[in-house]
Backbone of each chain as ProteinMPNN parsed JSONL, in Angstrom:
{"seq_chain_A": "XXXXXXXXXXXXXXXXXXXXXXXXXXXXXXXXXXXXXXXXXXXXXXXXXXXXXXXXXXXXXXXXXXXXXXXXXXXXXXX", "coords_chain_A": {"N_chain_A": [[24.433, 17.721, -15.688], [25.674, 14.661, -14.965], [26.804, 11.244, -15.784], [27.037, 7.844, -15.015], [28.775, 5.777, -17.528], [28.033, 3.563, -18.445], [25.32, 3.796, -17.383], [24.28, 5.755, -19.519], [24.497, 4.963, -21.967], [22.942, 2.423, -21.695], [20.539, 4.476, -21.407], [20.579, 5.574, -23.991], [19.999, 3.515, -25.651], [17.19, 2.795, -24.67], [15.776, 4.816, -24.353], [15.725, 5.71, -27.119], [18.09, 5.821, -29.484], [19.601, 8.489, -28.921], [17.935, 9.976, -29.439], [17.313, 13.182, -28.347], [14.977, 14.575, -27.447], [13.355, 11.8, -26.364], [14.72, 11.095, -24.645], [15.576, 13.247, -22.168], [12.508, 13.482, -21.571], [12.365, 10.854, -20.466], [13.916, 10.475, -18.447], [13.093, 13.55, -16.975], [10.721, 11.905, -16.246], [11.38, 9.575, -14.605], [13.379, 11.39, -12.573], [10.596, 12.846, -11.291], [9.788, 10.853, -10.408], [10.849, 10.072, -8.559], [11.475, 12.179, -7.235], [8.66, 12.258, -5.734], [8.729, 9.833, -4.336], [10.247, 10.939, -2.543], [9.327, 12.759, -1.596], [6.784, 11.671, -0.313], [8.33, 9.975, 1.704], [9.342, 11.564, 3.244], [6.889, 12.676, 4.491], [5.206, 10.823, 6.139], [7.81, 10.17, 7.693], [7.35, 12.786, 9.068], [4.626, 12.34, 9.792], [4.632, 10.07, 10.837], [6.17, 11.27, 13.26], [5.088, 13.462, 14.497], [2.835, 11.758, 15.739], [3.906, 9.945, 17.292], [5.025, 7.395, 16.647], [6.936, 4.969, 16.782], [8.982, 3.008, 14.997], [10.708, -0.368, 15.488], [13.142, -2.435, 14.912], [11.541, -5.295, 14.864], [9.777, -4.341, 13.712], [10.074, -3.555, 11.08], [11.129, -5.399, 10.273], [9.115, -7.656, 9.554], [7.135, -6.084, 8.458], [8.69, -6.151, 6.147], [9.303, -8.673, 5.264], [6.599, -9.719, 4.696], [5.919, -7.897, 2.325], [7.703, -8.819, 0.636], [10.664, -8.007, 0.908], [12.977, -9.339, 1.883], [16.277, -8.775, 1.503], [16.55, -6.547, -0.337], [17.91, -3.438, -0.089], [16.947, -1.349, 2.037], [16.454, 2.716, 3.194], [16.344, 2.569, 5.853], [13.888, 4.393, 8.166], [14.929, 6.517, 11.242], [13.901, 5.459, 14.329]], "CA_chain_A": [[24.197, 16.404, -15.117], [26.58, 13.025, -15.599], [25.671, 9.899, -15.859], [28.318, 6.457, -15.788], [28.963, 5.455, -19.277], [27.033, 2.546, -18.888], [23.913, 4.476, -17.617], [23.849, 6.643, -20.182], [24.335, 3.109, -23.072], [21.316, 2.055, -21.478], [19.873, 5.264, -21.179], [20.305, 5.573, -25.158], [18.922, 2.711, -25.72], [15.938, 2.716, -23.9], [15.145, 6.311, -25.198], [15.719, 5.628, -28.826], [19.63, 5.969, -29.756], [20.384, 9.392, -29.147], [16.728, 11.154, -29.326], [16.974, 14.196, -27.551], [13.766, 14.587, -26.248], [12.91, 11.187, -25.706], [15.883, 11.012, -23.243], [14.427, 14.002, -21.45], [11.062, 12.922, -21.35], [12.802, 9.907, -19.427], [14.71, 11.414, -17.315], [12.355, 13.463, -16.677], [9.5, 11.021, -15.522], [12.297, 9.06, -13.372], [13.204, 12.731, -11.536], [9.468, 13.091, -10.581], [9.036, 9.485, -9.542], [11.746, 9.962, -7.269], [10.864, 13.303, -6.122], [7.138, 11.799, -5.177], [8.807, 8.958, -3.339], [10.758, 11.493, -1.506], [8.143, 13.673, -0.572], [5.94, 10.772, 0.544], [8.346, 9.269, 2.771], [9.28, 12.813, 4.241], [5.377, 13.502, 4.941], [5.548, 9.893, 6.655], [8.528, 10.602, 8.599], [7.399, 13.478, 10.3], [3.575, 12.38, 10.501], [4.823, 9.471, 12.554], [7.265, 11.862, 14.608], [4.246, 14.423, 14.919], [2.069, 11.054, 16.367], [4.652, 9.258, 18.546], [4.823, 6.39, 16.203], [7.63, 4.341, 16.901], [9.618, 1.469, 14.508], [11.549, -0.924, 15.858], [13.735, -3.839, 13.924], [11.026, -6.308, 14.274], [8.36, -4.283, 13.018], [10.861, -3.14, 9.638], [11.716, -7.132, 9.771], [7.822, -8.286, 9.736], [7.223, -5.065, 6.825], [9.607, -6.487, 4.722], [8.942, -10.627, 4.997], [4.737, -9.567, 4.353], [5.954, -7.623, 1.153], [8.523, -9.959, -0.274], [11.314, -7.425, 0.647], [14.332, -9.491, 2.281], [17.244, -8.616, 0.217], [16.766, -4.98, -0.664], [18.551, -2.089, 1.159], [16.246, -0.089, 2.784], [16.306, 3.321, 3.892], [15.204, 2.61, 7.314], [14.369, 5.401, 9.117], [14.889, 6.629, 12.187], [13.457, 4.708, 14.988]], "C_chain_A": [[25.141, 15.393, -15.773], [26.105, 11.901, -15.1], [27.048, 8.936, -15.773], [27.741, 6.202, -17.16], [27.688, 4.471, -19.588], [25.681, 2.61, -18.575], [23.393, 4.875, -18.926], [24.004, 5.722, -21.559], [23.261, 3.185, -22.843], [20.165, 3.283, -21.86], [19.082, 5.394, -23.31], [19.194, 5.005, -25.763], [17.843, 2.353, -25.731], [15.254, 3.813, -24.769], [15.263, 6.62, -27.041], [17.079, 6.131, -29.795], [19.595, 7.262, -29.98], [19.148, 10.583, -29.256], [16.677, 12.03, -28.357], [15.825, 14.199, -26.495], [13.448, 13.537, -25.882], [13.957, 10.917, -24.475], [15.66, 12.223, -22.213], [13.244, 13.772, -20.771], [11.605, 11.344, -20.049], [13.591, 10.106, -18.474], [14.208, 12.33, -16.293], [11.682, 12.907, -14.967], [10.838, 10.15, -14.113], [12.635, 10.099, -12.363], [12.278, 12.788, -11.217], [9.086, 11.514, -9.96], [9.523, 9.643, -8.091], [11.718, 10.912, -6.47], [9.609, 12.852, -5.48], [7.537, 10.835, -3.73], [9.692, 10.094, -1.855], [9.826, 12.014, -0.461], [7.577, 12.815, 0.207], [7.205, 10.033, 2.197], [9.031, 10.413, 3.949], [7.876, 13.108, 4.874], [5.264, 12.272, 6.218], [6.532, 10.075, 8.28], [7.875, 11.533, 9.551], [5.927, 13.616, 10.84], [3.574, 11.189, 11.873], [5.679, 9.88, 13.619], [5.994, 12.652, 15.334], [2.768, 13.313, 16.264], [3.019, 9.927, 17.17], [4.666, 7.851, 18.205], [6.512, 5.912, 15.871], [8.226, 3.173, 16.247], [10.451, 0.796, 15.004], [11.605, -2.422, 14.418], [12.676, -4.86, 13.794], [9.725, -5.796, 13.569], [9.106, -3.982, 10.936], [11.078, -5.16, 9.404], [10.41, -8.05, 8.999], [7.751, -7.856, 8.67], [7.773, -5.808, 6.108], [9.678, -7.626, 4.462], [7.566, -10.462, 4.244], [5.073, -8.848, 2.583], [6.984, -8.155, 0.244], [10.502, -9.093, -0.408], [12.824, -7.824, 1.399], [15.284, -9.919, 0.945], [17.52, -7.59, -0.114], [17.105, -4.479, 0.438], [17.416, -0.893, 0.815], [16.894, 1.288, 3.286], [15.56, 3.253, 4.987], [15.12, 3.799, 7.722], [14.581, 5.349, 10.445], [14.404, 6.017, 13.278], [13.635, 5.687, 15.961]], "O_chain_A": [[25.323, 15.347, -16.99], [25.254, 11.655, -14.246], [28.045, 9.262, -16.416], [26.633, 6.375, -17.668], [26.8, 4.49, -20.44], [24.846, 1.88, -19.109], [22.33, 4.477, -19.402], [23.184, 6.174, -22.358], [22.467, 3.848, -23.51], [19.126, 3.056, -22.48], [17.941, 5.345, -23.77], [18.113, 5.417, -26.186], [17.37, 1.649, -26.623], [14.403, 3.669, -25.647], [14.926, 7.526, -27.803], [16.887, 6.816, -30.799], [19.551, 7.558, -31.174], [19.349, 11.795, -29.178], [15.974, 11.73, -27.392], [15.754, 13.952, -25.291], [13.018, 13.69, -24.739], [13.579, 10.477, -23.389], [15.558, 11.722, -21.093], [13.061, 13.87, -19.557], [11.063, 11.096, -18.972], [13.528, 9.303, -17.543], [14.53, 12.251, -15.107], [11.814, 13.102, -13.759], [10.87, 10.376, -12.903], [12.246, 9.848, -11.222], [12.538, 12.86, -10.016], [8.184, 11.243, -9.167], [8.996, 9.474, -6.991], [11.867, 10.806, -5.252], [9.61, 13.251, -4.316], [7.052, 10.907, -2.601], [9.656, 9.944, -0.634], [9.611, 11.871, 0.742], [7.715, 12.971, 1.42], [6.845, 9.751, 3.339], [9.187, 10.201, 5.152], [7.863, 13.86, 5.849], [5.231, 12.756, 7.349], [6.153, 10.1, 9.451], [7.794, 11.215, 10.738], [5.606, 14.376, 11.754], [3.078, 11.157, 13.0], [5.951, 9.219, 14.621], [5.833, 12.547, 16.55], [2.088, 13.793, 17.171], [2.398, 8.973, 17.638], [4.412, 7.021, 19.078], [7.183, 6.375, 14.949], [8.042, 2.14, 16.89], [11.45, 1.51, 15.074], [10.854, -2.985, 13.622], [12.678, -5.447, 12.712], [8.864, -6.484, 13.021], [8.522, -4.253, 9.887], [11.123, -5.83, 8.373], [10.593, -8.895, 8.123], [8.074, -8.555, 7.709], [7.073, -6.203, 5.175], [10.139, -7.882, 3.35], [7.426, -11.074, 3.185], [4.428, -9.344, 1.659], [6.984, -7.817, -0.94], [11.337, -9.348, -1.276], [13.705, -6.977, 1.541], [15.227, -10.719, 0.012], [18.717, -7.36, -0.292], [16.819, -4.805, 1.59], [17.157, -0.067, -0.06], [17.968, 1.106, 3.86], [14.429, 3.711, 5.153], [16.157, 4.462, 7.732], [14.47, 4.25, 10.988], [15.418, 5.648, 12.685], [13.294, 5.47, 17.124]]}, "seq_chain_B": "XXXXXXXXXXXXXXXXXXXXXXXXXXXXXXXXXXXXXXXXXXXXXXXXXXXXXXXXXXXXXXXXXXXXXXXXXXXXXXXXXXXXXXXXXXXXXXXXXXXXXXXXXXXXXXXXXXXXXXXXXXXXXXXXXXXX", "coords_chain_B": {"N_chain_B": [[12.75, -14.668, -1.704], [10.534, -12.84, -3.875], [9.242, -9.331, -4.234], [6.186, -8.635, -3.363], [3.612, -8.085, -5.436], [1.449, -6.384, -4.349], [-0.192, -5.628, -1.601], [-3.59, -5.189, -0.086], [-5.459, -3.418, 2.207], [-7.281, -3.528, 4.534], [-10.252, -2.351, 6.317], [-9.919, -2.153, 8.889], [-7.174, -2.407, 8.982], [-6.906, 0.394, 7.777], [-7.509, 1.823, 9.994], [-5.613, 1.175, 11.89], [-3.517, 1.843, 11.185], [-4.073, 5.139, 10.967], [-4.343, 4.469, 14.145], [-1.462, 4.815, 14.708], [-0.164, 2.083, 14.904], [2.315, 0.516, 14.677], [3.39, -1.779, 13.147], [1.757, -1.46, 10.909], [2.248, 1.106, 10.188], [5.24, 0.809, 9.627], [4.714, -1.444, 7.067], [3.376, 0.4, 5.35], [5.492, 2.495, 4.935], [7.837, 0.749, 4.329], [6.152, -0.188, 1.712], [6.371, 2.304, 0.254], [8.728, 3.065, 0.334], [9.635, 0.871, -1.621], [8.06, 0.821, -3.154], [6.168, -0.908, -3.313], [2.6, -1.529, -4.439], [-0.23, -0.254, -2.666], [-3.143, -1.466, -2.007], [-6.628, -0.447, -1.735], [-9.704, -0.74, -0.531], [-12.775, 0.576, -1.763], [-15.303, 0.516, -0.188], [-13.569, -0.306, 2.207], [-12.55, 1.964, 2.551], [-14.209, 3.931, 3.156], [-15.754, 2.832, 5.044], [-13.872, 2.78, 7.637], [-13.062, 5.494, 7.444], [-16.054, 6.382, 7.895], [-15.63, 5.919, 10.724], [-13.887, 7.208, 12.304], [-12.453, 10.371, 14.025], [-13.186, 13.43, 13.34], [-10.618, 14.694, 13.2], [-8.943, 13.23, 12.784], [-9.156, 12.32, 9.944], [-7.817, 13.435, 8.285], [-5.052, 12.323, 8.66], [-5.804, 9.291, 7.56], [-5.819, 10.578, 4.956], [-3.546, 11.31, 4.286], [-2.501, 9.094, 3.596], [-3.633, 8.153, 1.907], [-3.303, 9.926, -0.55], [-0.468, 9.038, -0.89], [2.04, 7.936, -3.26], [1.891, 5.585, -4.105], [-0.502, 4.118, -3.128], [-3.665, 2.896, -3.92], [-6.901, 3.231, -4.814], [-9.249, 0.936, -4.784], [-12.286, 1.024, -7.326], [-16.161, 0.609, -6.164], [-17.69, -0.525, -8.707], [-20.722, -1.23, -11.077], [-20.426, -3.961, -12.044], [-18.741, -4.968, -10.186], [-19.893, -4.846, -7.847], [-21.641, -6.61, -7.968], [-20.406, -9.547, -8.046], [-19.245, -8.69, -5.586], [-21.268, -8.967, -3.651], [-21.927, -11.5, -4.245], [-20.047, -12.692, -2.767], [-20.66, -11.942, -0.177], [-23.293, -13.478, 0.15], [-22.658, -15.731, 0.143], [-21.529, -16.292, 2.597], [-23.302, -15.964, 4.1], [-23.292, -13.098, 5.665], [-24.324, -10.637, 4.884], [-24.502, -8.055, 5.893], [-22.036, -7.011, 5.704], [-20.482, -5.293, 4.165], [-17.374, -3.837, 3.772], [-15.657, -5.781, 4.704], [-16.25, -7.582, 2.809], [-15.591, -6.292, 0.064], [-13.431, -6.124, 0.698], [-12.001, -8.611, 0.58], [-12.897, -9.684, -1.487], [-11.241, -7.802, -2.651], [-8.469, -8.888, -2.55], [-8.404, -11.636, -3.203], [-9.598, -11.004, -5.871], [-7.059, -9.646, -6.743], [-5.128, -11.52, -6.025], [-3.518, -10.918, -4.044], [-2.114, -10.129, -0.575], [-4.17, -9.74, 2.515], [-4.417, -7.361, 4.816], [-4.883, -6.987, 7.703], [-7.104, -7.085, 11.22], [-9.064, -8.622, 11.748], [-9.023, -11.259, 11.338], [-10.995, -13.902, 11.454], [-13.264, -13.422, 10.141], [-12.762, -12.418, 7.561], [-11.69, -14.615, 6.277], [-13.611, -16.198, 6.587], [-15.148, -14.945, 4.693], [-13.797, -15.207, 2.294], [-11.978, -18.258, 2.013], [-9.791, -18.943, 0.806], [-8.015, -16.841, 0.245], [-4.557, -14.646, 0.826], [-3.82, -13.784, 4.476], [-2.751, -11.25, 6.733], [-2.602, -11.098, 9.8], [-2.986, -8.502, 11.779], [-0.327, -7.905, 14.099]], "CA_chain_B": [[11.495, -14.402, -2.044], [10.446, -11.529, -4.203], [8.54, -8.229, -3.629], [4.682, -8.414, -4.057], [2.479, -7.227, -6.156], [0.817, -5.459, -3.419], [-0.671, -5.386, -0.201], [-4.712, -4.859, 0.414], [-5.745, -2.999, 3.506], [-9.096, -3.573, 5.135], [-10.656, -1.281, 7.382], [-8.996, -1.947, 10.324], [-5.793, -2.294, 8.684], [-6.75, 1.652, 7.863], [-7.771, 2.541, 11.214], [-4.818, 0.369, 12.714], [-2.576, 2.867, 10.661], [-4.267, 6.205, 11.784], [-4.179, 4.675, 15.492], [-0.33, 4.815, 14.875], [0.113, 1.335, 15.05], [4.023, 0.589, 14.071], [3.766, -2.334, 12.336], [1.2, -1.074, 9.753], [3.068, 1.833, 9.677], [6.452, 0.122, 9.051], [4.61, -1.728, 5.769], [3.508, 1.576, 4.502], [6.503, 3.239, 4.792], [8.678, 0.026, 3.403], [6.092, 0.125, 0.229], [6.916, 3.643, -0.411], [10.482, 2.69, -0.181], [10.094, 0.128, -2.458], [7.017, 0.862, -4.752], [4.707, -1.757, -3.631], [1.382, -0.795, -4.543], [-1.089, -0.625, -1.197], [-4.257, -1.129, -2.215], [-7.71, 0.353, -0.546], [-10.73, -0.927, -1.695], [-13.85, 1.562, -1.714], [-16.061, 0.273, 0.806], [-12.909, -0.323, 3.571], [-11.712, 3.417, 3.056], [-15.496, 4.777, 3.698], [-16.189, 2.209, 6.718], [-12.911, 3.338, 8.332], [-13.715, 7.1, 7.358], [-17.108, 7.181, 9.222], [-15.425, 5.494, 12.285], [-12.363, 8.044, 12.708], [-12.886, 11.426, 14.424], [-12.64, 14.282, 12.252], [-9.327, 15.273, 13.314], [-8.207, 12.066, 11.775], [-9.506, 12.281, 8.593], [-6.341, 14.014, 7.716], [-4.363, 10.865, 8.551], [-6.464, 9.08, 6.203], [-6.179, 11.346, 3.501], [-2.331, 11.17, 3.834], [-2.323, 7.225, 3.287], [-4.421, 7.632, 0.485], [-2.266, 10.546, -1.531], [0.682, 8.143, -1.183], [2.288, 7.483, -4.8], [1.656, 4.081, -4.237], [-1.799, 4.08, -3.002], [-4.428, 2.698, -4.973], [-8.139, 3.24, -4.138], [-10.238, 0.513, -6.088], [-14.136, 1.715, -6.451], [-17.043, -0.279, -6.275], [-18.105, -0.825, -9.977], [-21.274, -2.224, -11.054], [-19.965, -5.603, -12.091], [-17.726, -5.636, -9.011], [-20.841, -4.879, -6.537], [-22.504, -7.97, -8.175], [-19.485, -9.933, -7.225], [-18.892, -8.789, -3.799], [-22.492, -9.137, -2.974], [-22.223, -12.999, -4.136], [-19.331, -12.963, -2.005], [-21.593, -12.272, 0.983], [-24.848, -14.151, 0.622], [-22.175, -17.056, 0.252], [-20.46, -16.378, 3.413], [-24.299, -15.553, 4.89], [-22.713, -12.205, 6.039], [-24.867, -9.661, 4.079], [-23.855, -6.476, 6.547], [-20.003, -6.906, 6.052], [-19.532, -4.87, 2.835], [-16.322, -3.498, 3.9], [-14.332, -6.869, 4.398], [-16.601, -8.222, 1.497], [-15.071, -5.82, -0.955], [-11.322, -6.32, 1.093], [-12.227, -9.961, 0.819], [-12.673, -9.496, -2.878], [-10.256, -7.726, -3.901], [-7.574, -9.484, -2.397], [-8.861, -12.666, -3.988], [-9.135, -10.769, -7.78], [-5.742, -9.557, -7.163], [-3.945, -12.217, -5.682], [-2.813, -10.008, -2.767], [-2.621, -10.929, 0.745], [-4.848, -8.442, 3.091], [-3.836, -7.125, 5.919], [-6.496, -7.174, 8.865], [-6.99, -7.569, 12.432], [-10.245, -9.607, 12.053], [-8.885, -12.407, 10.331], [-11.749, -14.794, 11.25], [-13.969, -12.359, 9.395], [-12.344, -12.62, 6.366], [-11.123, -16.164, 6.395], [-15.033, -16.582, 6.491], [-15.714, -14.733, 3.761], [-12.897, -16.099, 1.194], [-10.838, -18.822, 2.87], [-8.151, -18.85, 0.154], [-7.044, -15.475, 0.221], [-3.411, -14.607, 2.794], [-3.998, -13.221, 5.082], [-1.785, -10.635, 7.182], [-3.166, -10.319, 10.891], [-2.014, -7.587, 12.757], [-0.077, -8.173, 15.712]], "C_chain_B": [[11.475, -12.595, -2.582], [9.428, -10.635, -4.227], [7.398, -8.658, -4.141], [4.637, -7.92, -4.599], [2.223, -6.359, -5.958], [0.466, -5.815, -2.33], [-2.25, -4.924, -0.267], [-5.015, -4.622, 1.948], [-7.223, -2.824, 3.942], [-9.157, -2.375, 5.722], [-10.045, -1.183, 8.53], [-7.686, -2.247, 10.301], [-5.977, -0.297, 8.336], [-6.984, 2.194, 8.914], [-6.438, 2.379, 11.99], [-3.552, 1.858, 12.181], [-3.08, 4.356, 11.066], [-4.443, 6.436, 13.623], [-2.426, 4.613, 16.125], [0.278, 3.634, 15.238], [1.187, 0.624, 14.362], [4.226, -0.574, 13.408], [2.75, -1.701, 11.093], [1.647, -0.134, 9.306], [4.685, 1.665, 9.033], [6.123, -0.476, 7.513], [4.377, -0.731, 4.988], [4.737, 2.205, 4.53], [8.0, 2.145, 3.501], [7.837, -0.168, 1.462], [6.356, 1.248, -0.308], [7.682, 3.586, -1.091], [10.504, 2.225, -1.091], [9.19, 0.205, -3.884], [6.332, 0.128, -5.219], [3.678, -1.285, -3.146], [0.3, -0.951, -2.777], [-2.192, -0.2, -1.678], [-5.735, -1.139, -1.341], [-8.487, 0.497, -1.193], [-12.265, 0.149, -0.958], [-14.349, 1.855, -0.072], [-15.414, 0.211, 1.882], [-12.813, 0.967, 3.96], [-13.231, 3.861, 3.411], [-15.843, 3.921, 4.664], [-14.788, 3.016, 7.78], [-12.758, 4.759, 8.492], [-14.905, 7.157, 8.469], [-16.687, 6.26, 10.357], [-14.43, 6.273, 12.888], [-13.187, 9.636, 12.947], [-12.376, 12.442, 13.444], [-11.426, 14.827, 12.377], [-8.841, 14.422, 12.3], [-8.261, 11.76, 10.723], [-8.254, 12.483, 7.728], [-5.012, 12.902, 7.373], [-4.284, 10.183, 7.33], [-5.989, 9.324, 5.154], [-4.13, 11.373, 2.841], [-1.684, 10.024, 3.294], [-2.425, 7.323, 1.979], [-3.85, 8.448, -0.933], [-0.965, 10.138, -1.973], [0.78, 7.634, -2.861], [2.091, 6.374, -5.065], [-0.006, 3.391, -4.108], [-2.922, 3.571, -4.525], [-5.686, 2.179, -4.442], [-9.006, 2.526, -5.306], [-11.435, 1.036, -5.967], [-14.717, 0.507, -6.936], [-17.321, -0.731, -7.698], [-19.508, -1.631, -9.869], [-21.478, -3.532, -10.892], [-19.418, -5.797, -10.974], [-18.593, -6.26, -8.155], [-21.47, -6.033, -7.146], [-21.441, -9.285, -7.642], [-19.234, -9.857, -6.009], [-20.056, -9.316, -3.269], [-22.726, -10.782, -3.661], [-21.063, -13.566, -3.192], [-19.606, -13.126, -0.265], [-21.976, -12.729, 1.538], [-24.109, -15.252, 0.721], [-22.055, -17.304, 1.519], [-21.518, -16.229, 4.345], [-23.558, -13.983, 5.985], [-23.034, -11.195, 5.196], [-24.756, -7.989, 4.476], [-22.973, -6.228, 6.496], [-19.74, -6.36, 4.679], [-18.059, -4.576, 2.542], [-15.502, -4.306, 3.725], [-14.989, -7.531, 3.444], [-16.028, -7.409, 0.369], [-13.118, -6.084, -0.848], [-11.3, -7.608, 0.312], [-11.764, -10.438, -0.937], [-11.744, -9.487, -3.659], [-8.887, -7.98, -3.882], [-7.677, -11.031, -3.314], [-8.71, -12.66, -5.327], [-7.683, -10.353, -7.762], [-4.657, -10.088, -6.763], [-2.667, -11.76, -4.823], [-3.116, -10.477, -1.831], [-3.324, -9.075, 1.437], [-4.543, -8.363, 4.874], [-5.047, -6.592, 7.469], [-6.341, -7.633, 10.548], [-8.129, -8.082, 12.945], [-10.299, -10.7, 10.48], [-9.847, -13.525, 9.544], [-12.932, -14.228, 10.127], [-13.627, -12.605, 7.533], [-12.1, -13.893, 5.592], [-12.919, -16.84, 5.711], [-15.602, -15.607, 5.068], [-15.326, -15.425, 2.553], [-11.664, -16.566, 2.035], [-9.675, -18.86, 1.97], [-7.561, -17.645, -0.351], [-5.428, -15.623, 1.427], [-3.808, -13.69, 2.739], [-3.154, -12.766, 6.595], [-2.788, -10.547, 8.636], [-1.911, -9.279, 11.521], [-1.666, -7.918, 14.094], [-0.373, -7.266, 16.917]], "O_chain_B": [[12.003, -11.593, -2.102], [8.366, -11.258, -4.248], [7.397, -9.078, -5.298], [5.463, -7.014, -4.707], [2.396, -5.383, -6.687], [1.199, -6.755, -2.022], [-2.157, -3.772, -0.689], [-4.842, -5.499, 2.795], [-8.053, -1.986, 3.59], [-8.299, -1.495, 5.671], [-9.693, -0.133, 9.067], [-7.019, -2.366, 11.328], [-5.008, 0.343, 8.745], [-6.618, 3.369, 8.899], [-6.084, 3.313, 12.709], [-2.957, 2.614, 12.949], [-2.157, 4.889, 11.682], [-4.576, 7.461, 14.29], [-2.063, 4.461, 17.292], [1.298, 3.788, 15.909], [0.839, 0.073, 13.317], [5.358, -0.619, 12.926], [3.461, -1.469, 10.116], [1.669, -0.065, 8.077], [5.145, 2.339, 8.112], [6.949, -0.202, 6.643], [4.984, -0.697, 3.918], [4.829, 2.546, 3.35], [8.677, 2.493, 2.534], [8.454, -0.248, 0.4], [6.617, 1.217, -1.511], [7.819, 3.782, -2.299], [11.278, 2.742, -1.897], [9.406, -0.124, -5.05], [5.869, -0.022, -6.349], [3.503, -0.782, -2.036], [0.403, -1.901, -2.001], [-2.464, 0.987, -1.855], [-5.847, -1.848, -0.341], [-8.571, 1.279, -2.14], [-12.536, 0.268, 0.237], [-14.089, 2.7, 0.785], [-16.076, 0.532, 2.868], [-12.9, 1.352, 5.125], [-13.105, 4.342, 4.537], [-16.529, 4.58, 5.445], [-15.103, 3.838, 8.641], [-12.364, 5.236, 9.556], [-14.85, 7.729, 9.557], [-17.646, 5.808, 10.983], [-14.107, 5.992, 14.042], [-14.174, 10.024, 12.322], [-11.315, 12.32, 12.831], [-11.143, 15.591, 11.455], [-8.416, 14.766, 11.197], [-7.482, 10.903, 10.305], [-7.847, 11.841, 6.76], [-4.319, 12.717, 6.372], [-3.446, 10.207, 6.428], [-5.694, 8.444, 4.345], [-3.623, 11.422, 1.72], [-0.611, 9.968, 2.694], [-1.708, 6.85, 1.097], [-3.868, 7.955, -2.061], [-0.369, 10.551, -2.968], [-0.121, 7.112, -3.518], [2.082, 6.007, -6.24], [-0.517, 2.486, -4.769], [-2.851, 3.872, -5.716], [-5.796, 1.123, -3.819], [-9.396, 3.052, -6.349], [-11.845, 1.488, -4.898], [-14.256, -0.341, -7.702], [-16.933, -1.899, -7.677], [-19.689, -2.469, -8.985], [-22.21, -4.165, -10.131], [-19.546, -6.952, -10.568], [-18.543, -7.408, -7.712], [-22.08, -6.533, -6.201], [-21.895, -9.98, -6.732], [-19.002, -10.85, -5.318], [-19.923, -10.162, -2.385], [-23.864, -11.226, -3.508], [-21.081, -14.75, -2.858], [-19.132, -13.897, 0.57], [-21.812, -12.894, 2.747], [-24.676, -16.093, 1.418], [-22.388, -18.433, 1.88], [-21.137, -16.294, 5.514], [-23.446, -14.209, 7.19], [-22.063, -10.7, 4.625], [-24.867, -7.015, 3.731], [-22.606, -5.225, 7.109], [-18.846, -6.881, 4.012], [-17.502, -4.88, 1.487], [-14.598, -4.127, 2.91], [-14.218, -8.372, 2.982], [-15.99, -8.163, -0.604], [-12.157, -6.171, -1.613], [-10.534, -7.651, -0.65], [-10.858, -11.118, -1.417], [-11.329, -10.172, -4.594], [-8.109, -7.576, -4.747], [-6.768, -11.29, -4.103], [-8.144, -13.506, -6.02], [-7.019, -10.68, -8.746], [-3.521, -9.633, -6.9], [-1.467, -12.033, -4.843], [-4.115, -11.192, -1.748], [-3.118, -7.912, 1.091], [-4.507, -9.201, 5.775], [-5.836, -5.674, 7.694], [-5.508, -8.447, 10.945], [-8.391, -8.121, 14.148], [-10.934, -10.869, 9.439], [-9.894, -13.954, 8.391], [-13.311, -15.025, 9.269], [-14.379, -12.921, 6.611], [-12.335, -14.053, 4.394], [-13.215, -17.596, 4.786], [-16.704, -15.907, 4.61], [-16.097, -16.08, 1.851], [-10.758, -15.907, 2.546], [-8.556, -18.801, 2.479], [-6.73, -17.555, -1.255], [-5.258, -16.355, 2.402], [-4.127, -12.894, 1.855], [-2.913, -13.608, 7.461], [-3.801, -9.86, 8.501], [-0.687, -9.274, 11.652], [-2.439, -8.158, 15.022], [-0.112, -7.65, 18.057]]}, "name": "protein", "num_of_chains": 2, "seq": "XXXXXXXXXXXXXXXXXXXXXXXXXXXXXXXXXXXXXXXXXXXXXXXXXXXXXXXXXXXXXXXXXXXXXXXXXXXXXXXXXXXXXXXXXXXXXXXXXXXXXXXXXXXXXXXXXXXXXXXXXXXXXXXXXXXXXXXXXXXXXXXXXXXXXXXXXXXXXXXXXXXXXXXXXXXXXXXXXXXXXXXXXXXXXXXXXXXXXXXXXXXXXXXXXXX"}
């Protein structure tokens, strides 16, 4: 695995200059967050393909004003 | 403006989402994305449970395994709280949006609902999200 320079600064940092395992252990927990979010928005995806559930731009536009989210890049999906 | 807190979902913000209704499904899917919490207080997820056919349960159950999900429960202390939230509102049969009502109120979340007046009437200074 590689990292940019200045990830892996921070990364130090964060994990305790150079501690093995705690840089693991964080690394880690960030790999399973991000696997979870995957899974969830794969189960998502294909429970609203499996129920004929349709997004369009103003409903992703509405979503994202109600949770404070204009500004971030979305993965929209599919529509 | 920056991301909530969270999001509270009444009962018929959980039904509204197992009747495939695309904007409630668009906010769940954008908190995923983003990792705002959607919270689902006791009493909404078991009123919206015994109103869904057992096929749909499944639905349900997929909302509620979401990494983001967060199912508050009743608590002693709470149920003394919600239930002064009630007798205030003279609305002593409405546990469901009396616990939404709640716990949008303790957590400074807006709730997402398609019986606004309902809620409005229980705690008028909560936001409140109707569904379109």
């Amino acid at each position: 695995m590689t990292l940019p320079v200045e990830q892996a600064q921070r990364l130090r940092r964060l994990a305790g200059e150079g501690d093995a395992a705690s840089i693991s252990a964080y690394v880690s927990k960030a790999v399973r967050a991000q696997l979870d979010k995957d899974a969830a928005l794969d189960r998502l995806t294909r429970l609203y393909a499996e129920r004929g559930v349709t997004l369009h731009a103003e409903h992703h536009a509405r979503a994202r004003h109600l949770l404070g989210l204009e500004g971030h890049d979305p993965q929209v999906p599919a529509s | 403006m920056s991301a909530v807190g969270g999001v509270v979902l009444d009962s018929t913000a959980l039904l509204a989402f197992v009747s495939g209704r695309p904007y409630v499904a668009a906010v769940v899917w954008h908190a995923v994305e983003q990792g705002v919490v959607l919270v689902m207080p006791a009493a909404s997820l078991a009123d919206a449970q015994a109103r869904l056919a057992p096929a749909d349960l499944e639905v349900i159950e997929v909302l509620v395994d979401l990494p983001v999900a967060v199912v508050v429960d009743l608590t002693r202390g709470e149920a003394r709280q919600v239930a002064a939230v009630l007798a205030k509102a003279g609305q002593p049969d409405c546990l469901a949006a009396g616990h939404a009502a709640w716990t949008a109120r303790n957590r400074g979340m807006p709730v997402m609902t398609s019986d606004p007046a309902l809620l409005r009437a229980l705690a008028a200074d909560i936001e409140i999200d109707e569904l379109p």
